[in-house]
N, C-alpha and C positions, 0 to 999 in steps of 0.2 A: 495701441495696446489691445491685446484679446483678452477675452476671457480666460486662457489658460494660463496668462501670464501672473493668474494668482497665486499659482501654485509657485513661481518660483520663489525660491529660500524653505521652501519643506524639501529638502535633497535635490536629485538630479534629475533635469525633465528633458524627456526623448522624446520623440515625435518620428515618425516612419521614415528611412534614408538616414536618420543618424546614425552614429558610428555608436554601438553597445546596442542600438533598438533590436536588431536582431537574436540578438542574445537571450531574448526572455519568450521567444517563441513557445508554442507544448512542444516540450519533449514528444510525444506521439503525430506524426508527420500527416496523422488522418486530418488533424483538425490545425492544418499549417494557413489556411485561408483564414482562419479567426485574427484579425490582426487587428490591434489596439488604438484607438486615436491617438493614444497616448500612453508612457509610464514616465513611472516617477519613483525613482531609486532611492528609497528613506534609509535616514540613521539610525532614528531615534525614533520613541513613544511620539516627541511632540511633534515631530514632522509628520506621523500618522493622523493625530489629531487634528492638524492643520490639512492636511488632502481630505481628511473625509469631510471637515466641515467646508470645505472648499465643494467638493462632492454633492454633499447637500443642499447649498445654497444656489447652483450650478444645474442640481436635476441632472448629472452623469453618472450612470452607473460604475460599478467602482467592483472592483475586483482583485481581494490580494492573492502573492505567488511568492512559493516560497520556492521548490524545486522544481515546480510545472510538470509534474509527472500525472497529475491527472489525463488517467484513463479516455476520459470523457473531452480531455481538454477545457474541462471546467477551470483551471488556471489562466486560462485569457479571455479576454470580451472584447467588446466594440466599444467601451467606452475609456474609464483607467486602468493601468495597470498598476499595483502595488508593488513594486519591488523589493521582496524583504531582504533579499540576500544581502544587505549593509548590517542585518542585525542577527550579527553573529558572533557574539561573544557566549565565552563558556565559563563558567566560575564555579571551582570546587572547595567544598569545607571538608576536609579530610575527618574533622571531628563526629562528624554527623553522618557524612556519604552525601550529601547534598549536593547535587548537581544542578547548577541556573545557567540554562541554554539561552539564547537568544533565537527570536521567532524563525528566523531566514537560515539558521543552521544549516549543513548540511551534513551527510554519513562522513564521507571522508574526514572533516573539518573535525565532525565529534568522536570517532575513532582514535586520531591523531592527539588530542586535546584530552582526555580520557586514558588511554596507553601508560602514561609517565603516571597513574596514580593509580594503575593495573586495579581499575573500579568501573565498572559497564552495569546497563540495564538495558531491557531489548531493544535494539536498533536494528536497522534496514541492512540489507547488505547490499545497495547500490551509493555508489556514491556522491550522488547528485541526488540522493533523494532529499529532501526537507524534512526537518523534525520537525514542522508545525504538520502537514499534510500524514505524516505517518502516527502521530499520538492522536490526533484529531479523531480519524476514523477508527481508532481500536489501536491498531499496529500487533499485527501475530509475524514473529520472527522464528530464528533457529531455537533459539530457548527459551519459546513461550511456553511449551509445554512444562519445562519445569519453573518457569520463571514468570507468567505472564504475559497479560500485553504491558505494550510501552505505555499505554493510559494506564494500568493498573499500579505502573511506579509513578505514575503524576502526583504531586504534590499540593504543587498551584502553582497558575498560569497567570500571567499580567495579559489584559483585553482591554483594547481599545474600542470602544465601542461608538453604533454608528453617530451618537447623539455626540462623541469629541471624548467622553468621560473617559477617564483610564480607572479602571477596577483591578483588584486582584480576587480571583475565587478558587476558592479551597474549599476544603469542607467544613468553616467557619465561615466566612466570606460568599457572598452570592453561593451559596451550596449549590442550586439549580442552575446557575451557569457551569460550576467547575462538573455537575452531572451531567451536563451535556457534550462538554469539551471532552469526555471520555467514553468515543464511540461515537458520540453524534454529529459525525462529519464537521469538514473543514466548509470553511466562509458561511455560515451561518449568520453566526451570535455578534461577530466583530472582529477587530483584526489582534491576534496574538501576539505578542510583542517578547515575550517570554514562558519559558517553562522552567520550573524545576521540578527534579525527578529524584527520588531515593535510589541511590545505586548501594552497590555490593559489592564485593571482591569477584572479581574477574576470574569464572571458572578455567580451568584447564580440562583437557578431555581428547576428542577422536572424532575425525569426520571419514565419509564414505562416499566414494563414489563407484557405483556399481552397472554393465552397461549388461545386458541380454538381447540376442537375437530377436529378431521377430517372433517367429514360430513362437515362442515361450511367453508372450505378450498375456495372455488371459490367465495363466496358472501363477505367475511370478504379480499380477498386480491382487491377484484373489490371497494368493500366503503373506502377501508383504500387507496388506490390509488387517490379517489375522496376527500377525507380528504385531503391530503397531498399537491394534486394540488389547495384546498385552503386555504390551514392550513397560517400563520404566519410565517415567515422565523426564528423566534426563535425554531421553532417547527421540529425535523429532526428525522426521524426513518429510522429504517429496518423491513420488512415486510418480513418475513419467512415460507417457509413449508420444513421440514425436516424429514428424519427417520433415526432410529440408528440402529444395526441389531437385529431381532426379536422382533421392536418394531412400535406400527403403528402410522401416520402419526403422524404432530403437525404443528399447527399455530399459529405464533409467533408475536409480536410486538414487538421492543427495540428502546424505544424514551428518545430524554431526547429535555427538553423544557425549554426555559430561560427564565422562567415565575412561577407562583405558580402551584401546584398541581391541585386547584381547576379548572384551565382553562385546563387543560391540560383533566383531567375526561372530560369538557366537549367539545373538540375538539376529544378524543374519543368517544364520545358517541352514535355518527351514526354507529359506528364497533360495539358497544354494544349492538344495537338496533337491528342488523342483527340475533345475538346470543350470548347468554349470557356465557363470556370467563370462564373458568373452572380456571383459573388464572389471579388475577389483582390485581398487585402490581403498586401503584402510589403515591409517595412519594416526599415530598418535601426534596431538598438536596442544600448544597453548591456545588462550583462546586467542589472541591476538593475529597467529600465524592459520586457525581456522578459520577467523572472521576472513583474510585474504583468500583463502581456499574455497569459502564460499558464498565471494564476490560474483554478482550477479553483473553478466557480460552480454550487450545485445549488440547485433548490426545496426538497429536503430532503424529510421524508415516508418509505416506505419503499420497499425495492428488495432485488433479489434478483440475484447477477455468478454468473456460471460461464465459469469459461476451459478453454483448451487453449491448451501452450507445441507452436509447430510448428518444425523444423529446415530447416524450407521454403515453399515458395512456396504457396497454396493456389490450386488447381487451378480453371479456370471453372466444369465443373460442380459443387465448392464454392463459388463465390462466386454459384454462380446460385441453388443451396437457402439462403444466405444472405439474398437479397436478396428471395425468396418468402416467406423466413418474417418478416422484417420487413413486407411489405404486408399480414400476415396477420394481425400483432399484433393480441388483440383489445380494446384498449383498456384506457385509466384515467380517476382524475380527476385522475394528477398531470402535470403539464407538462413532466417532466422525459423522459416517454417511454417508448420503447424502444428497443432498437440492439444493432448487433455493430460493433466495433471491432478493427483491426490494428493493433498498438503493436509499432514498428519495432526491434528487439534487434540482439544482435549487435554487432561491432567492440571495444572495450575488455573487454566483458560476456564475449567468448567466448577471451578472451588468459590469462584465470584457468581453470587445470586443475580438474577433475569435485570431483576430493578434497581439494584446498588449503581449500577453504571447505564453510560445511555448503550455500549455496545451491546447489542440483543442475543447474539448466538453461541450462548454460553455453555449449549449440549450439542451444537457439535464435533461431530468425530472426524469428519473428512471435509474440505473447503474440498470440490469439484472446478477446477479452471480447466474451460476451454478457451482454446487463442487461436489465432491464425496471422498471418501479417504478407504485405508486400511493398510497393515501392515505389513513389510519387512520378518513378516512369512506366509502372505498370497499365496498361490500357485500361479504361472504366469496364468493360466488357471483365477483364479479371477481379479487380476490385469489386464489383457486383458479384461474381460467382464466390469469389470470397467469402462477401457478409453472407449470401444465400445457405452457402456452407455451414457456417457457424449459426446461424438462425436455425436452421434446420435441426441442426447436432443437440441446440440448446433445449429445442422444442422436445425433441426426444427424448431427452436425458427426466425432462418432468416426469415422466412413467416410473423413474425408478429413484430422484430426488428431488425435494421437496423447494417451493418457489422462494428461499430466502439466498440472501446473494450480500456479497462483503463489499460492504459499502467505500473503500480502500482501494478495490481494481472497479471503478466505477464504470458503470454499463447506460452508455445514450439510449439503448432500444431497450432497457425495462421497460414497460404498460405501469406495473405497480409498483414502482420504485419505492413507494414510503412502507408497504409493509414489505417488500423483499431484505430491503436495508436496516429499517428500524422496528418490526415485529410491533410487539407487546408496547416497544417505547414510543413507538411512534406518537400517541395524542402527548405526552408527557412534554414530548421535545416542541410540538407546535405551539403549545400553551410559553416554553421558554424563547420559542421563537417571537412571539407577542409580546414577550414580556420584554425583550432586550432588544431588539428591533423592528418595534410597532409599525413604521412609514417602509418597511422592507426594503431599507438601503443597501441591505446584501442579498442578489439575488442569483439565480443560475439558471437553467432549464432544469434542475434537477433540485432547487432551491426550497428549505422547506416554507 
């Protein structure tokens, strides 16, 4: 008998060459060598309880994964892996709007599961994302601007915590934990086992997708910035310039508006005015047929995000080193590219005060992402010019935006990760990191 053989009867235990071990890899292909002694596929609260105090007794570090989308690849270790995806049940009170997720959920799952009671609150538009990983860190969607983050509909969360205990906090219950679980990143405090969330009736409305030339790149991302800063809080976009390899530039628009189509044309209509888009799709949809509309789609492969949150507008000659350093990218073999991206904040997002929640970036107007990506057959000679690239871009972009960064597309090569990510919150969250995980059973490279 091993020592791992404690774990068995807390769910399903995998060990590397079984059949499912693959499956719980990061989604991001950077950090595909991260591979797990072990995972362990839980049901339930008490199977959690029982691997972490197995965990502790043991001296393995312990790592739970709900969608593995971390950025960072912070969803796998070298020690356990947590499997939450068995805890996915969904359960609504039609009387209240009360929604009780289960930790391992996923978009698709809560989409589907949500639809027949046409009642939503912000959710991801990937569908493999986890609703513990996206409420955790803030969660800024299509209708955050009128609607919030997905923390800000949190209600209260069930935590398993590292010591075995199962808690619920609210803002009656552990306040300072359920302060934390809103904004203050995932695998902290302990493993989430549950959420509920206050929904609403499922708006209806119009999304956009808008495509311009090259040439037009600096004048269409300067008016659609000026749009946005006074657009309607129903109104949320992303603002794009991308290229794929051996392909040239593009500028992008991807809105969607909780309003008709007809308002939406003309709340674009000053980007229009700049240059006439080579693509204008603008349709009026439910929300359910725009959540599929705008379903986020990757080649997949790996990739590399660095942001900056700005409290403003970014200036021409930012948008002009922008737009240089995209023609400059020096390629991949993956299709998915390179790019920097403007994801429009603000309006609901910034009606919540600094300190009410642990998510810190409550006066910004623009999330700045850059990305770039390539592909596990790509030569390290490319992958090196790659990060080079985006190092570079990021370093630049500080001249005209400020070093805080959304803790959600999580970044390995921060320096100051605790105040890019948590600002103002930052000593607040370490004091609850002490308080709820004194022996630091949950840890990361990124771990507070």
């Amino acid at each position: 008998m091993t020592a791992w053989d404690g774990l068995r009867g807390f769910g399903e235990l995998r060990f590397p060459g079984d059949p499912g071990f693959a499956a719980v890899a990061p989604v991001n292909r950077r950090f595909a060598a991260t591979r797990p002694a072990a995972v362990l596929s839980v049901r339930d609260t008490a199977d959690v309880a029982g691997a972490l105090a197995w965990a502790r007794d043991e001296s393995v570090p312990v790592v739970p994964r709900g969608g593995g989308h971390s950025y960072a690849g912070h969803s796998a270790g070298l020690g356990l892996v947590l499997d939450l995806r068995g805890l996915s049940g969904i359960r609504v009170d039609r009387g209240t709007g009360l929604v009780t997720v289960g930790g391992g959920t996923p978009m698709k799952a809560l989409y589907a599961g949500l639809r027949p009671w046409d009642l939503t609150f912000p959710l991801g538009n990937s569908d493999t994302v986890g609703i513990g990983g996206l409420t955790l860190g803030g969660g800024v969607t299509t209708i955050s601007r009128a609607h919030g983050l997905t923390c800000d509909a949190l209600v209260s969360t069930d935590v398993v915590l590292a010591s075995g205990e199962a808690v619920t906090a609210s803002a009656t219950e552990h306040p300072d934990l359920f302060w934390a679980c809103r904004g203050g990143g995932g695998g902290h405090f302990g493993v989430n086992t549950s959420f509920t969330f206050q929904a609403r009736p499922a708006p209806a409305g119009s999304t956009c997708l808008v495509l311009w030339s090259w040439p037009h790149a600096v004048e269409v991302l300067a008016t659609m910035q000026e749009i946005m800063l006074a657009a309607p809080e129903e109104f949320s976009a992303r603002i794009g310039i991308a290229r794929a390899p051996g392909g040239d530039g593009v500028v992008s628009v991807v809105g969607h508006h909780l309003g008709p189509a007809a308002e939406l044309r003309e709340l674009l209509a000053p980007a229009f005015a700049v240059a006439a888009p080579d693509r204008a799709d603008i349709e009026d949809r439910d929300f359910w047929a725009a959540a599929r509309y705008l379903h986020h789609a990757s080649e997949g492969g790996a990739f590399a995000v660095r942001t900056r949150c700005t409290p403003h507008a970014i200036g021409d000659a930012g948008l002009e080193a922008l737009v240089r350093a995209v023609e400059k990218w020096p390629g991949s073999g993956n299709p998915d590219g390179a790019g920097a991206a403007l994801f429009a904040w603000g309006g609901a997002i910034g009606r919540v005060p600094v300190a009410d929640t642990a998510f810190p970036h409550r006066d910004t107007k623009f999330l700045l992402s850059l990305d770039t990506s390539w592909t596990e057959e790509d030569a390290p000679d490319v992958v090196r010019a790659n990060l080079d690239w985006l190092h570079a871009l990021h370093a630049e972009t500080g001249e005209f935006a400020p070093d805080a960064s959304y803790v959600n597309f999580t970044d390995p090569d921060l320096d100051d990760w605790r105040g890019a990510y948590y600002g103002p919150n930052a000593a607040r969250l370490a004091e609850v990191k002490r308080r709820y995980d004194p022996d630091r059973c949950f840890s990361s490279p990124q771990g507070l």
